[in-house]
TILO-466140 format. One line per field, with one value per atom (N, C-alpha, C): residue in three letters; x negated, y negated, z negated. Coordinates in pm, 1 decimal, always signed. Layout:
// TILO-466140
torvex [ala_...]
u [X_...]
v [Y_...]
w [Z_...]
//
This chain:
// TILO-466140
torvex [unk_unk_unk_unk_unk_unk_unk_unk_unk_unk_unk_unk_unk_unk_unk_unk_unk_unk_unk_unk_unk_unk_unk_unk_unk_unk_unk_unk_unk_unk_unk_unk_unk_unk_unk_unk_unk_unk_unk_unk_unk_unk_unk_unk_unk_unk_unk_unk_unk_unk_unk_unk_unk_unk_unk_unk_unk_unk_unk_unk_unk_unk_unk_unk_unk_unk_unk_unk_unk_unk_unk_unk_unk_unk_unk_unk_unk_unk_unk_unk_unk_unk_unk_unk_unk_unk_unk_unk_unk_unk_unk_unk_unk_unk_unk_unk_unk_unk_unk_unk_unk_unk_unk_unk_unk_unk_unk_unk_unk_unk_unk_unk_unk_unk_unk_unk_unk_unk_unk_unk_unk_unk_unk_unk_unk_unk_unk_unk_unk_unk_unk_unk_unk_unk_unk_unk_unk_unk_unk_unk_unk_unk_unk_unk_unk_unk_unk_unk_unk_unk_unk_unk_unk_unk_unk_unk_unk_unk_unk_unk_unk_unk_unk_unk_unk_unk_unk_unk_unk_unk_unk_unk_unk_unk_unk_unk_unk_unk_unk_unk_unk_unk_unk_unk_unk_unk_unk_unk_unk_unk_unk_unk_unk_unk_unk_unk_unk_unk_unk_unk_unk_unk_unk_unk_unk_unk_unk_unk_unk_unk_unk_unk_unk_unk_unk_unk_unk_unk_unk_unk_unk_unk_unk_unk_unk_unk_unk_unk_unk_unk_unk_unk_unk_unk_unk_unk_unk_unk_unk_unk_unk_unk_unk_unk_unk_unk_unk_unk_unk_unk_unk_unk_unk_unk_unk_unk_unk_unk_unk_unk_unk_unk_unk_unk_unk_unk_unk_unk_unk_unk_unk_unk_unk_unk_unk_unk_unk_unk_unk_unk_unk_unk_unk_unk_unk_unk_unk_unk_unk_unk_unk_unk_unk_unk_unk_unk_unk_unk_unk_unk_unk_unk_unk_unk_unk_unk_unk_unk_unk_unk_unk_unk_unk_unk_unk_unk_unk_unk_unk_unk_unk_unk_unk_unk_unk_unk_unk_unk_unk_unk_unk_unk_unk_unk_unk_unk_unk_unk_unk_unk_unk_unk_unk_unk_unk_unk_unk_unk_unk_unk_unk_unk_unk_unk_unk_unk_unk_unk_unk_unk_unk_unk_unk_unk_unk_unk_unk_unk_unk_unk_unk_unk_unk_unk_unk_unk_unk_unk_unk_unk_unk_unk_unk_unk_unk_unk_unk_unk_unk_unk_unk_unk_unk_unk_unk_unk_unk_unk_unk_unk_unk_unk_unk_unk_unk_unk_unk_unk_unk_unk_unk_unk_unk_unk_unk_unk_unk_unk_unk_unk_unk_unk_unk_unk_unk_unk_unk_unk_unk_unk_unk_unk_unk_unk_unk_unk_unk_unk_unk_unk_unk_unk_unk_unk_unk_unk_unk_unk_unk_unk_unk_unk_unk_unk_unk_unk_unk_unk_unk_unk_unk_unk_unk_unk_unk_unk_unk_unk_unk_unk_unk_unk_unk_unk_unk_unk_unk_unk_unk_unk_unk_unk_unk_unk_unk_unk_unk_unk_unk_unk_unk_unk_unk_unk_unk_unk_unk_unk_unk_unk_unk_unk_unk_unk_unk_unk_unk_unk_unk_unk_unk_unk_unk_unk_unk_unk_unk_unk_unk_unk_unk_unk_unk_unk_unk_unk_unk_unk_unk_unk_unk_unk_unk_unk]
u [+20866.0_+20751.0_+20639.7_+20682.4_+20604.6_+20468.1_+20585.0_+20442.8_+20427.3_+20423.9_+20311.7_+20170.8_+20207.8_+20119.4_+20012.1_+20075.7_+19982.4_+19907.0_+19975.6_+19917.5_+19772.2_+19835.0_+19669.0_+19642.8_+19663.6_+19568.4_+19546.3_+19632.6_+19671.2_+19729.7_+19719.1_+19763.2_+19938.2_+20026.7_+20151.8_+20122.2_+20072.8_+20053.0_+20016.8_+19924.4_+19870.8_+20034.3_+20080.5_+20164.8_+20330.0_+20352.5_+20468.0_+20410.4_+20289.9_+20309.1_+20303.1_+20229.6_+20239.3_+20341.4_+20452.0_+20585.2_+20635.1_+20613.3_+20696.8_+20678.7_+20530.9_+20463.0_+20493.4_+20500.4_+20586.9_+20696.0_+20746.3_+20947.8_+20979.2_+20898.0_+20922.3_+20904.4_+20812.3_+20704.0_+20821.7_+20902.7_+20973.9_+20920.6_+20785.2_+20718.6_+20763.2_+20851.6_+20844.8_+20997.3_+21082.2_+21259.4_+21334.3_+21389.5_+21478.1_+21562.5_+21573.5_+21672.9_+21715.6_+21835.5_+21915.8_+21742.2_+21791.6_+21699.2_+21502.6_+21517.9_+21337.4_+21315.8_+21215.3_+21147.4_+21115.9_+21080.9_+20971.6_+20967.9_+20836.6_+20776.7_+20814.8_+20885.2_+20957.7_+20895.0_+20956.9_+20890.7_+20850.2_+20910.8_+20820.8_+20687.7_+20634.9_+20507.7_+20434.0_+20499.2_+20411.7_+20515.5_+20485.4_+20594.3_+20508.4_+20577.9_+20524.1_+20558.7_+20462.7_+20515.2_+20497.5_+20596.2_+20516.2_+20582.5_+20493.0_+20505.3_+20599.9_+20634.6_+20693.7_+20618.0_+20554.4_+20424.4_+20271.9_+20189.3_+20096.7_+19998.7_+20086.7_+20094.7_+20022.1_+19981.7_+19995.5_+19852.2_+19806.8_+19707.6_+19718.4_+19639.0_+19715.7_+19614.1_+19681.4_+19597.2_+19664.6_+19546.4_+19537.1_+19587.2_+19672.7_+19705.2_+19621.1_+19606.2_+19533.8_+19401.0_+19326.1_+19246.6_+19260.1_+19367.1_+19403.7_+19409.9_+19479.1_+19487.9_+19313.4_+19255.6_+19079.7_+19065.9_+19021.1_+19069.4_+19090.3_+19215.8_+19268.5_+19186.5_+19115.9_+19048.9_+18907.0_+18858.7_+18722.5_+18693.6_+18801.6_+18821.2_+18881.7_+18879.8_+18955.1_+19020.4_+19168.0_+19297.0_+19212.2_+19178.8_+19106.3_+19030.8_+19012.0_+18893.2_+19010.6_+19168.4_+19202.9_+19268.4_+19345.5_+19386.3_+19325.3_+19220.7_+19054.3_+19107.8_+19125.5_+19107.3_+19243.7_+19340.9_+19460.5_+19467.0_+19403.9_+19409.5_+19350.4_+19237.7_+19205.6_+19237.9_+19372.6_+19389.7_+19433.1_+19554.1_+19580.7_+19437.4_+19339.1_+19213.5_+19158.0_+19167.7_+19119.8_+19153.6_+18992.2_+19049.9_+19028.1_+19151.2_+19144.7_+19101.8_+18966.5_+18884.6_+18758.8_+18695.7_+18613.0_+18617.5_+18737.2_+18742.1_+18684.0_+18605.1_+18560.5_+18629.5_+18618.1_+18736.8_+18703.8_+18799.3_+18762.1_+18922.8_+18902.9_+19008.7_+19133.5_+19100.5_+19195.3_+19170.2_+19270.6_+19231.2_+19258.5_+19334.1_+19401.0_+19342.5_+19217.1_+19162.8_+19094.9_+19106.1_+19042.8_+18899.7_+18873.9_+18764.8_+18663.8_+18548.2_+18462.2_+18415.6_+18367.7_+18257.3_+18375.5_+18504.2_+18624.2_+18659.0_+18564.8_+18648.0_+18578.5_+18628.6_+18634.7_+18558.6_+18447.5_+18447.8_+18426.7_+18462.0_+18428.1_+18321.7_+18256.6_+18146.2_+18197.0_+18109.9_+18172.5_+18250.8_+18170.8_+18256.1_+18375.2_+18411.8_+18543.0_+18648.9_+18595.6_+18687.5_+18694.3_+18644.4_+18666.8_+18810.6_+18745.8_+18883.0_+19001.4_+19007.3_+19140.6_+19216.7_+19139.8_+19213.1_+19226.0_+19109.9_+19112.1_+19063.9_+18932.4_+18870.7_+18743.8_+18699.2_+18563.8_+18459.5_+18383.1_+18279.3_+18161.1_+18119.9_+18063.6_+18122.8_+18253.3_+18354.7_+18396.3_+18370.6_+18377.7_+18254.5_+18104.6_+17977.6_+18024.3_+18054.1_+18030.9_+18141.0_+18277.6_+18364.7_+18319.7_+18266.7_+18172.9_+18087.7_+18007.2_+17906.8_+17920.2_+18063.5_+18097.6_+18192.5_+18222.5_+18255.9_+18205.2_+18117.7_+17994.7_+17921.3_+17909.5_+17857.3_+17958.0_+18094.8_+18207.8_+18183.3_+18149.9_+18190.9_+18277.6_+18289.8_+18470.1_+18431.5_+18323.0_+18308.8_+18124.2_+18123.5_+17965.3_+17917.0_+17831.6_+17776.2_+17715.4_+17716.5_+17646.6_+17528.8_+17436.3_+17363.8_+17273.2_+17297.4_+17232.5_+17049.8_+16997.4_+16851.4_+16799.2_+16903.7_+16894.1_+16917.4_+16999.4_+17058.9_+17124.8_+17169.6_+17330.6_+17411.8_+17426.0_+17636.2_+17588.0_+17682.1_+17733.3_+17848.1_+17870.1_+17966.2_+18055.7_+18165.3_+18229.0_+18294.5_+18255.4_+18357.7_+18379.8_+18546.6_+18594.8_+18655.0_+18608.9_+18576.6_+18685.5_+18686.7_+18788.3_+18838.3_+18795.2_+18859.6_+18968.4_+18981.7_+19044.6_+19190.6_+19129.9_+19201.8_+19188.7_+19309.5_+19224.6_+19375.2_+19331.2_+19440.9_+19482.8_+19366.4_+19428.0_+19461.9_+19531.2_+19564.0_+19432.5_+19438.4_+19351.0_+19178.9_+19104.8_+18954.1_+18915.2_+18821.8_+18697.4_+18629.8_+18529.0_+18490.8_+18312.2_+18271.1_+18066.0_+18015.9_+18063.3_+17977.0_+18051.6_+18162.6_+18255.3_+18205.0_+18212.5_+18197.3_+18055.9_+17949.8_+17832.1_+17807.1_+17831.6_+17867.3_+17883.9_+18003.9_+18027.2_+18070.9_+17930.5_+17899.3_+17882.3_+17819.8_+17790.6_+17907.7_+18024.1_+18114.3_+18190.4_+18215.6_+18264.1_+18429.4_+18468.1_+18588.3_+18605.6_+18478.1_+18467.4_+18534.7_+18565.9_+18631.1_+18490.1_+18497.0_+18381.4_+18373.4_+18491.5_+18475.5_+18387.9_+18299.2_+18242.7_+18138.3]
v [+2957.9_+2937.0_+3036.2_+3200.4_+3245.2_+3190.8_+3098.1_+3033.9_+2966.4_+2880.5_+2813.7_+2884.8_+2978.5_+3069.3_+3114.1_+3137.6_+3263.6_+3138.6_+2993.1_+2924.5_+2858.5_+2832.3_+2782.8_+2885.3_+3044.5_+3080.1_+3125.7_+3106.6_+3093.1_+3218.8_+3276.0_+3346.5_+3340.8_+3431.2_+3440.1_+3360.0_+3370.1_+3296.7_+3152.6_+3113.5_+2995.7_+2928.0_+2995.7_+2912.0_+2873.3_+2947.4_+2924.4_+2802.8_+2793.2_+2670.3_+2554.4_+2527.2_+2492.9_+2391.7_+2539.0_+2457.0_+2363.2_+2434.0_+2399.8_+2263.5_+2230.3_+2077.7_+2005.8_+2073.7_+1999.2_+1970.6_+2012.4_+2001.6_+1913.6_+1924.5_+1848.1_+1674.4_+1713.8_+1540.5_+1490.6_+1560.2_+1509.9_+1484.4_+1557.6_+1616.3_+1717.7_+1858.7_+1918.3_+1974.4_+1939.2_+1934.0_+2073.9_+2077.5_+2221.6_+2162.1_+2252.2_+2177.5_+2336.4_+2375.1_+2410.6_+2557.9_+2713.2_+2756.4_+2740.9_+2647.4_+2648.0_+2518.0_+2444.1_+2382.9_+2242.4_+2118.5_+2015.8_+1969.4_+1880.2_+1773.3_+1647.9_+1575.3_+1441.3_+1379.0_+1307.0_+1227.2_+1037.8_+1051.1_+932.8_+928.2_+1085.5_+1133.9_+1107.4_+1186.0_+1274.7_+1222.5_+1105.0_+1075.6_+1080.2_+1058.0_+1038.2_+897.8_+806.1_+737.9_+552.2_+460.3_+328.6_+351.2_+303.0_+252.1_+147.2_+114.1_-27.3_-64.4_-76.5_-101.6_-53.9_-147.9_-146.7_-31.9_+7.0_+81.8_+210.7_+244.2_+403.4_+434.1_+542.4_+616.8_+672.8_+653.7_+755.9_+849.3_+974.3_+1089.4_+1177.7_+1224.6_+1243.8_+1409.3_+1457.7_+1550.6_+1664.6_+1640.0_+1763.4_+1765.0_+1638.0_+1649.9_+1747.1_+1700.0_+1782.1_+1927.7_+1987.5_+2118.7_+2201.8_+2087.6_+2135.0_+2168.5_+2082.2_+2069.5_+2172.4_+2254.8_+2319.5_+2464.9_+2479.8_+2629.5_+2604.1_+2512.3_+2514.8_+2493.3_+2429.5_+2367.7_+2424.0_+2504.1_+2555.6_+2459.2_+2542.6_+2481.9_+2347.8_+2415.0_+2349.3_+2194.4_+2192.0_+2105.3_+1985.1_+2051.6_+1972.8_+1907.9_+1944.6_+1894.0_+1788.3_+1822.5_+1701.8_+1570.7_+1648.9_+1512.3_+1426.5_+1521.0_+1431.1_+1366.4_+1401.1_+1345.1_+1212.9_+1178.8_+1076.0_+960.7_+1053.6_+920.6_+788.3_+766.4_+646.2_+567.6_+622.1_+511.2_+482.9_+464.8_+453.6_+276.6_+212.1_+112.5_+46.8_-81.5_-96.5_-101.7_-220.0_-221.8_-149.1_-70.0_-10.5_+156.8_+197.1_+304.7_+416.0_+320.4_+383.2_+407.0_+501.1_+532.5_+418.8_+400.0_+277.7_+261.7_+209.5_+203.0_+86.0_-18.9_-128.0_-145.5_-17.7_-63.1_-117.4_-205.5_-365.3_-468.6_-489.4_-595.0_-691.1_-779.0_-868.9_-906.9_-932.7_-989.6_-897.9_-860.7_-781.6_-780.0_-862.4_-831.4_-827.2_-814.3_-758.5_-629.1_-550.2_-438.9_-329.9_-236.0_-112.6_-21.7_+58.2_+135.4_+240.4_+374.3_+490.1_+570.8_+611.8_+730.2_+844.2_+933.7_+1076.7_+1134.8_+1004.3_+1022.0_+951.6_+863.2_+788.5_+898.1_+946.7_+1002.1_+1111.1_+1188.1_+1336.0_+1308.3_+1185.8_+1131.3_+1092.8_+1044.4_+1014.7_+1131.0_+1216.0_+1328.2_+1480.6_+1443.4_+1546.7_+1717.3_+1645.7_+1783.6_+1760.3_+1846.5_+1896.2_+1800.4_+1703.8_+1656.1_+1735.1_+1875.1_+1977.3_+2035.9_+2035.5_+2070.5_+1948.7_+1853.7_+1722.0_+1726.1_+1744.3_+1746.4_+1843.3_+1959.5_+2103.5_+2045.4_+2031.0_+2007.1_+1819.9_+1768.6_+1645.2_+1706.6_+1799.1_+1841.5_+1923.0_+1971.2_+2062.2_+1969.6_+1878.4_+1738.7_+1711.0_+1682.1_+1579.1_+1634.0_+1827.7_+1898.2_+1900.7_+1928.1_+1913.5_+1772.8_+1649.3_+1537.3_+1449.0_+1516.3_+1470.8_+1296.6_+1322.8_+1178.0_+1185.5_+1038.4_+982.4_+958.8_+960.7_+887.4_+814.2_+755.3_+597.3_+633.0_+628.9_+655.5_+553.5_+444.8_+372.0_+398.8_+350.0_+294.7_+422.0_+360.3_+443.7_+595.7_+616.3_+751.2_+775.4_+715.5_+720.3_+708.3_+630.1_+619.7_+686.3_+743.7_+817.4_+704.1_+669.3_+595.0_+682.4_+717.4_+817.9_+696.3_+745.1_+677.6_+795.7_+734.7_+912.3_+816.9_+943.0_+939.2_+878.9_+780.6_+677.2_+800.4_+949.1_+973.9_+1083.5_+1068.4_+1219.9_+1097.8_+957.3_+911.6_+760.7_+699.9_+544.8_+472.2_+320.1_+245.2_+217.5_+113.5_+26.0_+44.2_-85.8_-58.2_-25.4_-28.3_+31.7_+94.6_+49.5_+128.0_+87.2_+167.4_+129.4_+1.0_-44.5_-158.5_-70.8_-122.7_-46.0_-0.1_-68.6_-6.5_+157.3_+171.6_+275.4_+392.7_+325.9_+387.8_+477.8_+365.4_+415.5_+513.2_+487.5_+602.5_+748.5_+781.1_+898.6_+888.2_+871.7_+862.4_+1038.9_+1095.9_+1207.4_+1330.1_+1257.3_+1363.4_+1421.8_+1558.1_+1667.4_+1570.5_+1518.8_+1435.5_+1275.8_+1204.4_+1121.0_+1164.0_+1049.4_+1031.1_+1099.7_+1158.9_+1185.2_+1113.6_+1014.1_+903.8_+808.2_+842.8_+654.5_+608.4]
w [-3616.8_-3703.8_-3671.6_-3594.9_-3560.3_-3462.7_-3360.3_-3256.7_-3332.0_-3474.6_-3504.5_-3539.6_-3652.7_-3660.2_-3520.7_-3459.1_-3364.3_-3250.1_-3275.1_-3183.5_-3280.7_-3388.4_-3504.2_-3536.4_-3527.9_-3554.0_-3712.7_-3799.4_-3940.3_-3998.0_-4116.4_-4183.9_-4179.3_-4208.8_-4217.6_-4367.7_-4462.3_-4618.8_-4604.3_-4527.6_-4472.2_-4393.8_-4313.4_-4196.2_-4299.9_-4407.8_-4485.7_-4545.7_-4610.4_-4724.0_-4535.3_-4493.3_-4346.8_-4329.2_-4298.1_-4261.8_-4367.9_-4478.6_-4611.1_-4616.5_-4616.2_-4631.2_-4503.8_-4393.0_-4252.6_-4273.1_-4354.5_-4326.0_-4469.8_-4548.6_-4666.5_-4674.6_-4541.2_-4557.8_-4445.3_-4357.0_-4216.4_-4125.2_-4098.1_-3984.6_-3908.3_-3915.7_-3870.8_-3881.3_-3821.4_-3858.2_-3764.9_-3792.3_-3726.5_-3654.0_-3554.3_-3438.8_-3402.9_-3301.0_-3260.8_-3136.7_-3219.5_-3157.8_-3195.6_-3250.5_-3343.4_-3428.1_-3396.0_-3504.9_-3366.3_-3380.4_-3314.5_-3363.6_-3388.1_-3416.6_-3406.2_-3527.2_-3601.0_-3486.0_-3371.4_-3271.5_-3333.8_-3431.2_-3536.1_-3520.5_-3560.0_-3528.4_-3411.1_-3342.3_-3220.4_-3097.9_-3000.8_-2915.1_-2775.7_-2661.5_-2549.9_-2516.1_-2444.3_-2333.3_-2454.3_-2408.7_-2508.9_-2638.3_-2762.3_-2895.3_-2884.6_-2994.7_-3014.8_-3114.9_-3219.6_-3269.1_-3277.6_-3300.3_-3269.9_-3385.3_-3500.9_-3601.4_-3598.7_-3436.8_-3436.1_-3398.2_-3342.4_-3271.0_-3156.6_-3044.1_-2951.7_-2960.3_-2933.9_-2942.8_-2786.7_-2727.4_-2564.9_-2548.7_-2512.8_-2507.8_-2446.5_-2338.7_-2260.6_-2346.7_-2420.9_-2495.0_-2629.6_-2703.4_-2795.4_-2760.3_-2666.3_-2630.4_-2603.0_-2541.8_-2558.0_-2713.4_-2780.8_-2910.2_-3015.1_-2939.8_-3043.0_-3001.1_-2873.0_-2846.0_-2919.7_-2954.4_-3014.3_-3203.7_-3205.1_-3354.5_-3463.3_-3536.2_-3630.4_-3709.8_-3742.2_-3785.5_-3930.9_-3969.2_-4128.3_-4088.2_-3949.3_-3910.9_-3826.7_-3785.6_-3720.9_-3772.9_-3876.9_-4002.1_-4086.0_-4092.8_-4145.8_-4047.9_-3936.7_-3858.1_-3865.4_-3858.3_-3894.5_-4052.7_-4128.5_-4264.6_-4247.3_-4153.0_-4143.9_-4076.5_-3971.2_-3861.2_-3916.6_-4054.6_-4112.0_-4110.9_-4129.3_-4152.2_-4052.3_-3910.8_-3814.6_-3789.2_-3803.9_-3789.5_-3630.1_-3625.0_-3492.8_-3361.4_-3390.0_-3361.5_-3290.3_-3423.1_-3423.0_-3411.7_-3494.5_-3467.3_-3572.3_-3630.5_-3802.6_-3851.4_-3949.2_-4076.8_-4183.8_-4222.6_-4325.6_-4418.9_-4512.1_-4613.6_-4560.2_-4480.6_-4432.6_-4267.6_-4203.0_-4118.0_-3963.2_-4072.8_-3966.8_-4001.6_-4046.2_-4117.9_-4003.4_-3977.0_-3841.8_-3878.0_-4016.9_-4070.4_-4052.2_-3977.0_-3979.3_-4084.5_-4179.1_-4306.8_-4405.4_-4415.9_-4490.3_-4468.9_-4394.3_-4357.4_-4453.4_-4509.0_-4608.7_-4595.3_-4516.8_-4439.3_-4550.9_-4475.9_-4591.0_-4574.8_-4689.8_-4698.5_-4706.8_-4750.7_-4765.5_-4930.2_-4963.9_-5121.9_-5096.7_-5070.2_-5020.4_-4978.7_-4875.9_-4788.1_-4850.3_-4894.2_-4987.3_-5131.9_-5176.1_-5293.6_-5240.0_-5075.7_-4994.6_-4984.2_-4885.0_-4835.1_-4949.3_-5074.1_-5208.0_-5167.6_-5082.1_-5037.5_-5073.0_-5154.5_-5212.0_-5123.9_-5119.3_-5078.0_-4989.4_-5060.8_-4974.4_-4818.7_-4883.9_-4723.8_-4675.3_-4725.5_-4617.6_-4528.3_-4601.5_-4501.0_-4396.0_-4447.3_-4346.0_-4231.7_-4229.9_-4180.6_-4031.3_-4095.1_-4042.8_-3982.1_-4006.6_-3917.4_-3833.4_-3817.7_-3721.4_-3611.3_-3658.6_-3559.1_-3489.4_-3536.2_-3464.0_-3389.4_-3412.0_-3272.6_-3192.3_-3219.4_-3115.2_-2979.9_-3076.5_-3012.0_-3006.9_-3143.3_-3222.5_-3310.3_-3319.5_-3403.6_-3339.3_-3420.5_-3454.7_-3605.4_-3650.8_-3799.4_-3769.8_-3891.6_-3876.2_-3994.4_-4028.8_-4175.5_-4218.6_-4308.6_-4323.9_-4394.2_-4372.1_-4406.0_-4506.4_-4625.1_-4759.0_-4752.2_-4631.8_-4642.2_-4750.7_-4783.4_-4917.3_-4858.3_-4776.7_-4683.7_-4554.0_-4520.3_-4358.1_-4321.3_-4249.2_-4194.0_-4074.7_-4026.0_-3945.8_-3836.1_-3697.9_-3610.7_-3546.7_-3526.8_-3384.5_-3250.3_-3196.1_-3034.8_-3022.5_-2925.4_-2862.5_-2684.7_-2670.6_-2581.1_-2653.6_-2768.3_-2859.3_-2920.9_-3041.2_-3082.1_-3061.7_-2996.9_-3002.3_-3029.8_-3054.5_-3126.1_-3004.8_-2986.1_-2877.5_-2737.6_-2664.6_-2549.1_-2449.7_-2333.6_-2257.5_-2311.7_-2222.4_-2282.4_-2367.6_-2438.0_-2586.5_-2503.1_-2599.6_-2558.5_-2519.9_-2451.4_-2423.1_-2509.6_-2665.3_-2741.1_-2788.2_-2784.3_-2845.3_-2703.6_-2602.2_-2484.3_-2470.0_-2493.2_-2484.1_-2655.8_-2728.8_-2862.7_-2782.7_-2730.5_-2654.0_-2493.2_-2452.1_-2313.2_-2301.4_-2356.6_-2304.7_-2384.5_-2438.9_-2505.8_-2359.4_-2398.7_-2330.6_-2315.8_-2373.5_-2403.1_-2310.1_-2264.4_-2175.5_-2047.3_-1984.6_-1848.0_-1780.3_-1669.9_-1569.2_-1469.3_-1444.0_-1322.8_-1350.7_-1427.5_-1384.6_-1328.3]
//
């Protein structure tokens, strides 16, 4: 539990409740010599449903030198809402019906994950200089709309489609071959 700590970066007070909430939820199980990650979770290599996210490793490890623990966490709170498709956070999101689909604001998503609305902006805006997501802001400027980068977390099988692509063409997180 020590390398969890010293690898996020976290308080010895911070990394106990941590585990506690890792090992309670069956994220984070004891094995013979330390601790890994419930491969339910966190697996390598094919899914057997279509259920999941993939999230890019060597990306993640970028990731974890720029992003504070609080911010990466944000981001895992949101992956259930990642919908297929698009890649927006949104409340349903296996929904095929485009004009059926949920999407969330910042008030939405603050009552999901039960983080103060103020530290949802700050936490969003330190994303979005990363390259970690996009906003969407309608007309009114009342809704933010959130999509994340299809090179950090993506559903589907092979590439984003041009438009997801051209979104983060210039993320530090894009392929450089093209």
């Amino acid at each position: 539990k020590v390398d969890i700590e010293h690898t996020l970066g976290i308080t010895n007070s911070t990394n106990k409740r941590l585990c506690k909430a890792l090992e309670s939820n069956g994220i984070l199980e004891a094995v013979k010599g330390g601790y890994r990650i419930n491969p339910t979770y966190h697996f390598r290599g094919q899914a057997q449903e279509q259920k999941i996210i993939k999230l890019f490793t060597t990306t993640l490890k970028q990731l974890c030198k720029i992003l504070k623990p609080a911010e990466i966490g944000f981001l895992y709170k949101l992956l259930p809402y990642v919908h297929y498709e698009t890649n927006m956070i949104c409340i349903n999101p296996h929904e095929i019906d485009s004009k059926e689909i949920q999407y969330l604001n910042i008030e939405s998503i603050a009552q999901i994950t039960e983080i103060h609305q103020k530290k949802i902006s700050t936490l969003l805006r330190s994303l979005r200089k990363g390259g970690v997501i996009a906003e969407t802001i309608l007309e009114d400027k009342r809704h933010t709309f959130i999509t994340l980068n299809p090179y950090i977390f993506y559903r589907k099988s092979g590439q984003p489609d041009n438009t997801l692509r051209g979104m983060f063409a210039a993320s530090p997180y894009a392929p450089k071959n093209r």
